[in-house]
N, C-alpha and C positions, 0 to 999 in steps of 0.2 A: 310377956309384954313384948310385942316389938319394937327391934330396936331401930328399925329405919321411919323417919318419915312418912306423912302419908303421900302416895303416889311414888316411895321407893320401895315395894315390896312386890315379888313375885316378881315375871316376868319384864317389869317396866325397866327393873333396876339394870339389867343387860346392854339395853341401849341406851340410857341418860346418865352412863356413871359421870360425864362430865358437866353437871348442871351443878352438883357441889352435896352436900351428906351434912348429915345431923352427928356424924362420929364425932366424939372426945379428940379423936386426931385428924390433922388436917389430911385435906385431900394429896396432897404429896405426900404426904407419907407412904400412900398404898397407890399411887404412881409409879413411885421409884424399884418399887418390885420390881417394875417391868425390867429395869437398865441396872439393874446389880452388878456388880462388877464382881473377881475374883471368881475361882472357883464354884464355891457356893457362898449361898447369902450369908450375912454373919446371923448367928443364930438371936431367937429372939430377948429381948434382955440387955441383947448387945449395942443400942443407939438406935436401933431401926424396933418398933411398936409392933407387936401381934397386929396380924392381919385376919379378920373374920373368913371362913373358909364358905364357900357359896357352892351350895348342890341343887340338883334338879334340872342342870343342865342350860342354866341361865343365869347361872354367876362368869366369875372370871376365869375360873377355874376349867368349866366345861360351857362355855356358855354360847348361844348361837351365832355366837360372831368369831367363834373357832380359835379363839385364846388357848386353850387346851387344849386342842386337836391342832398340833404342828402352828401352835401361835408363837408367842413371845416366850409361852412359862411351859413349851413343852420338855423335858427332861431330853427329848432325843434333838434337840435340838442344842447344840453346846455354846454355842456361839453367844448367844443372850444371858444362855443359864449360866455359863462358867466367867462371866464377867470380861473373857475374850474378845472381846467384837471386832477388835481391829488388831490383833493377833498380839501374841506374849501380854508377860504382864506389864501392863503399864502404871503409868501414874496411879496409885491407889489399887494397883494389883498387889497379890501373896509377896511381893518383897517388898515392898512398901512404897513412897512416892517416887523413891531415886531409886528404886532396883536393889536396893541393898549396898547401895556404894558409899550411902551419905552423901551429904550437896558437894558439887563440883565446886574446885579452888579458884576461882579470879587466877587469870592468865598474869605473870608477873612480867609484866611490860619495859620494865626497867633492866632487867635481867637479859630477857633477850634481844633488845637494843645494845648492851654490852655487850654481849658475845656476839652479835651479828659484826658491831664493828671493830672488832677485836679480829673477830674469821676474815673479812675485806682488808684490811688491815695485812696481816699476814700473807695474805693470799697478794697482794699488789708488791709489796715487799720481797717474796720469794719470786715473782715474776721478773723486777724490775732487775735484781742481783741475777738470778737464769739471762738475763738478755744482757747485761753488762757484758759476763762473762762470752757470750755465746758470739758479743758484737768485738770481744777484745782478740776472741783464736781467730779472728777472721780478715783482720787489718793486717795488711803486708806494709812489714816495717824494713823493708828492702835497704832502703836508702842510708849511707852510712858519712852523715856530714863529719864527721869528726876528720876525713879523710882530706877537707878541704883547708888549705894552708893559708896562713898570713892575714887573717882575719878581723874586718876593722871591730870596736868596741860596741860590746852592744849598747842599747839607747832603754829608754822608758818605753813599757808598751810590748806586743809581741810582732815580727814580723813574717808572715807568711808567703811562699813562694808557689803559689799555683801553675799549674803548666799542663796543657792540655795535649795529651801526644798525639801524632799522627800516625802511629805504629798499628800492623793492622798483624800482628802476632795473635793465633788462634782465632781466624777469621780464614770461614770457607771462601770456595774462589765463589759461590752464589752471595755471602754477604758479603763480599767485596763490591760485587757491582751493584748490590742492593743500594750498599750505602754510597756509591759514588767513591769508593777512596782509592782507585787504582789499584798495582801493586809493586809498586815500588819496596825495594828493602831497605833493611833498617829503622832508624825511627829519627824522627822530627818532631820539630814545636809548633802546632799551629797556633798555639794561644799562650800567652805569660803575664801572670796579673803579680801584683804585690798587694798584698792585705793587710794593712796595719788595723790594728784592736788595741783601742787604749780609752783612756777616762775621758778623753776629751774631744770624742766622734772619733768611727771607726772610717778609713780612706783605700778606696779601692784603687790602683791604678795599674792602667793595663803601659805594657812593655810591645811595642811593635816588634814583630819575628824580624823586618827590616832595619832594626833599629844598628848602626856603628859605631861598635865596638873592638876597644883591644884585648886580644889574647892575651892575659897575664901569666905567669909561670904556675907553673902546678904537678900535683901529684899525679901520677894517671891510677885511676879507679880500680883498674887489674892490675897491670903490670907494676907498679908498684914505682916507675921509674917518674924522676922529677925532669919535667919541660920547664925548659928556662923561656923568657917573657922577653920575644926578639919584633917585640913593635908592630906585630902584624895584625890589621885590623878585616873583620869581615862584619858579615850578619848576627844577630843576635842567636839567630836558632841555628846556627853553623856549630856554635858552642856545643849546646846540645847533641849535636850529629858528631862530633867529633870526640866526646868521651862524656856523655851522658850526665846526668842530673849533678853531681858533683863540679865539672866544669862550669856547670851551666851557674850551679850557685856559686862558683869562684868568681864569674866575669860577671855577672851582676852585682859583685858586692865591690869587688876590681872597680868598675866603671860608676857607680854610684859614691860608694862610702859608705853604705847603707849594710846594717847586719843580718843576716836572714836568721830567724830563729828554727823554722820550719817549714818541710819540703812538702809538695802535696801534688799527687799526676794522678792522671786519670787519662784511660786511651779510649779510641772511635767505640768500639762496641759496647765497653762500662757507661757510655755519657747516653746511648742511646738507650742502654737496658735501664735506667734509673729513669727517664723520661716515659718510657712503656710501661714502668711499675708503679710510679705515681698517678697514672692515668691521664698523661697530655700536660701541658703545659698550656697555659691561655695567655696572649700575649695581644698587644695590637703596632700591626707593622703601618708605618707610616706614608710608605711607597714603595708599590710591589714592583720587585725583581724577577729575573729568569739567568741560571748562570749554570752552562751545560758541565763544567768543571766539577760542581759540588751538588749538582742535581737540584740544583733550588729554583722554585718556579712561584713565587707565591703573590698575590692578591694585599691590596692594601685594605685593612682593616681589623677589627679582632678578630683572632681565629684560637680555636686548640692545634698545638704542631705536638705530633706523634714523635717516637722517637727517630727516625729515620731524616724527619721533614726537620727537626731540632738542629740534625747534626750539620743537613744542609745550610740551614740558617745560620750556624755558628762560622762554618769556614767558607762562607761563600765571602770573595774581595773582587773578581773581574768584573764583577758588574757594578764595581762603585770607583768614581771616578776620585776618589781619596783612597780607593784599595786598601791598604790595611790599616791606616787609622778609623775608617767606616766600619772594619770587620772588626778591628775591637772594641767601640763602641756596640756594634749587635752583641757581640759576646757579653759582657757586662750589661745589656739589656737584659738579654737569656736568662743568664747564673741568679741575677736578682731575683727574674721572676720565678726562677725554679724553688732557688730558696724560700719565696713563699709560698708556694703551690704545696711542699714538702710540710710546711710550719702549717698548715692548716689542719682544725679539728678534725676534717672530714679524712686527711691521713694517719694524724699523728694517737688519734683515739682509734682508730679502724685496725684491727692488727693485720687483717687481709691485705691493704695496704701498705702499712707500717714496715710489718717483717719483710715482704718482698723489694722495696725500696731502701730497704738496713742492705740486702744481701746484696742486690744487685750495687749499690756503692760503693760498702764494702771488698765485695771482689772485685773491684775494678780499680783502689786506689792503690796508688804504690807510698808511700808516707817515709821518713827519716825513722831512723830508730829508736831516737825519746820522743814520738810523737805519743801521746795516750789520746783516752776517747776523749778527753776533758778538753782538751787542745782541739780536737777535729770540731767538736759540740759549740766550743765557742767562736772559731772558724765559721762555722754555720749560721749562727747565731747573728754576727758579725754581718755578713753578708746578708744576712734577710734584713737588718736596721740599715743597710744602705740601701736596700731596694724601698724602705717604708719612709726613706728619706731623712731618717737620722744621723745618717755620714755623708761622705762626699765619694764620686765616683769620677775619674777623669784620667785619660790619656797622657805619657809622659809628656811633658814640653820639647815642643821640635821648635830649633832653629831653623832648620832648610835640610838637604841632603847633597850628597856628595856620591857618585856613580851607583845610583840607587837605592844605596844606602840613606837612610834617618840620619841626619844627626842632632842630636841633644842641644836643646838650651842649658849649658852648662851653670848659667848662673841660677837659672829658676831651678834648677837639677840642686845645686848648693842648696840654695834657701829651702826644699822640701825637704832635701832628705836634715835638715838642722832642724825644721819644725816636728819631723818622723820621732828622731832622738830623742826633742825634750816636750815628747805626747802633746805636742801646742796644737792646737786649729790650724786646719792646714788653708793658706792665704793663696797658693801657688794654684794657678789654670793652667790646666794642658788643652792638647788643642782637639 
């Protein structure tokens, strides 16, 4: 009896095997021949139904649509037959659906969240201790106040002695004329601020290099020998020139009353290499100057001032008809805006920034000998809330002068440095 339908026997069945069969098994069944997977097919018995074998050269087998002759089910052909098709064994190949691995584990997410911040973590940690250290061998703690005698009581609050030299020590004779600073020997003050840091607003006040003052008695810095205090009065930055940072904090503290807690200098080439390593400084000048003395030539309005154009801007006084009470006002313009130019993300997260503006300040400060970085940090710190306008910034009070010389409003001079003492809000205008 046959077993196909009528109109599937003989050569019909070649070309209409996809119209559908009278077999007990479905037409997929003897589809799937075609795409077997593995090696060889699983033998029969195995999930997959005998398949009727078709001769005369018009079944599947040999049949004229070339199935058998280099079709799908030829043996020389591996690719189809060996369940290979798209190379090794895959899903549902000879190792099974995973290869023989078993199913893959869920990534444990919590795990390595932990350790990642554990790793950052450490890794910020070992950076921040590396740069503490790296920023501490690098501060020149020169200055040795202890050497300064007869010193009034200190006050609430810290006080710092800024001073900005005009020393041009390791400076080619090319950066001397670069920067405009002659070459005079020695060294000088072109700038002298006093910084209080205290609970109740940080007070910036700049000290005129003109200001008149008396020489008090002192120890000399080298020589070791004690100058007695015979009434002679000069300039402020005369101090200075005459036995250096220790004098200089004797006759400020002589003429004030006021304690200095801590010393802090910086010369021409340090101020200018920490303004080229922050990348400029942006500031807006109000009315532009030209002053062939300090090289300053500048336009009214914002601008970025490089380091060189900075230094100008700071010691330029001939071209202002208040001379140096206008130059310390620019100065305390500057320092402010430096300090936040320096506080900003775009340096302080940049380390290509960062480390070159540490080093270049760094070696250019000269500091007392109990200064630490914690003292300089909050120094800084200090100074960038006067620029953002959480302190006060102001000029000592002048009475009038006397042969050129500044001299002090003695009684506003009283009532600051009493307000300095007891950390009060300072009520006192300079001019």
């Amino acid at each position: 009896m046959n077993d196909w339908p009528e109109g599937w026997s003989g050569g019909n069945r070649g070309n209409e095997y996809g119209r559908g069969s009278a077999n007990a098994q479905p037409e997929s069944a003897r589809v799937m021949r075609q795409v077997r997977r593995g090696p060889q097919a699983p033998p029969y018995g195995a999930g997959v139904p005998p398949q009727p074998t078709y001769t005369g050269g018009q079944g599947y087998d040999e049949g004229q649509n070339g199935y058998g002759q280099g079709g799908y089910d030829n043996n020389g052909y591996d690719g189809y037959n060996t369940g290979q098709v798209y190379g090794g064994g895959g899903p549902g190949g000879p190792e099974g659906p995973d290869g023989g691995r078993g199913p893959r584990r869920a990534p444990n997410w919590r795990r390595r969240i932990k350790w990642t911040a554990i790793t950052v973590v450490t890794v910020l940690v070992a950076t921040t201790i590396g740069t503490y250290f790296w920023a501490d061998s690098k501060l020149n703690r020169d200055v040795d106040l202890s050497k300064v005698i007869d010193r009034p009581a200190g006050g609430d609050g810290t006080n710092y002695l800024i001073v900005g030299s005009d020393s041009r020590e390791g400076l080619t004779a090319a950066e001397k004329k670069k920067l405009h600073t002659g070459s005079a020997a020695g060294k000088r003050t072109d700038s002298m601020m006093i910084l209080h840091v205290g609970d109740n607003g940080d007070t910036l006040i700049s000290l005129p290099r003109d200001s008149n003052v008396t020489i008090p008695s002192y120890v000399g810095s080298t020589s070791g020998k004690t100058y007695p205090n015979t009434g002679r009065q000069t300039k402020l930055n005369a101090a200075y020139a005459e036995d250096g940072p220790t004098l200089l904090v004797r006759t400020v503290e002589y003429n004030m009353g006021l304690h200095i807690d801590h010393y802090v200098e910086i010369g021409f080439n340090g101020f200018a290499d920490i303004v080229d390593a922050v990348g400029g400084v942006t500031l807006t000048i109000d009315k532009g100057f030209k002053d062939s003395y300090s090289g300053a030539n500048f336009k009214a309005g914002k601008q970025t001032l490089n380091g060189e154009e900075a230094l100008a801007f700071v010691r330029t006084r001939h071209a202002f008809a208040a001379s140096d009470l206008q130059r310390t006002k620019n100065q305390q313009k500057f320092l402010s805006a430096l300090a936040h130019q320096v506080a900003t993300p775009g340096t302080l997260l940049n380390p290509f920034k960062l480390y070159p503006t540490l080093g270049a300040g760094l070696d250019s400060l000269s500091v007392d000998k109990d200064m630490s970085l914690w003292d300089l940090a909050s120094m800084f710190w200090a100074m960038k809330g006067v620029s953002g306008g959480d302190g006060t910034s102001m000029n000592m009070p002048i009475s009038g002068s006397t042969g050129g010389n500044l001299l002090w409003d003695k009684a506003k001079v009283k009532t600051l440095v009493n307000e300095l003492n007891n950390d009060q809000k300072v009520t006192v205008s300079g001019n």
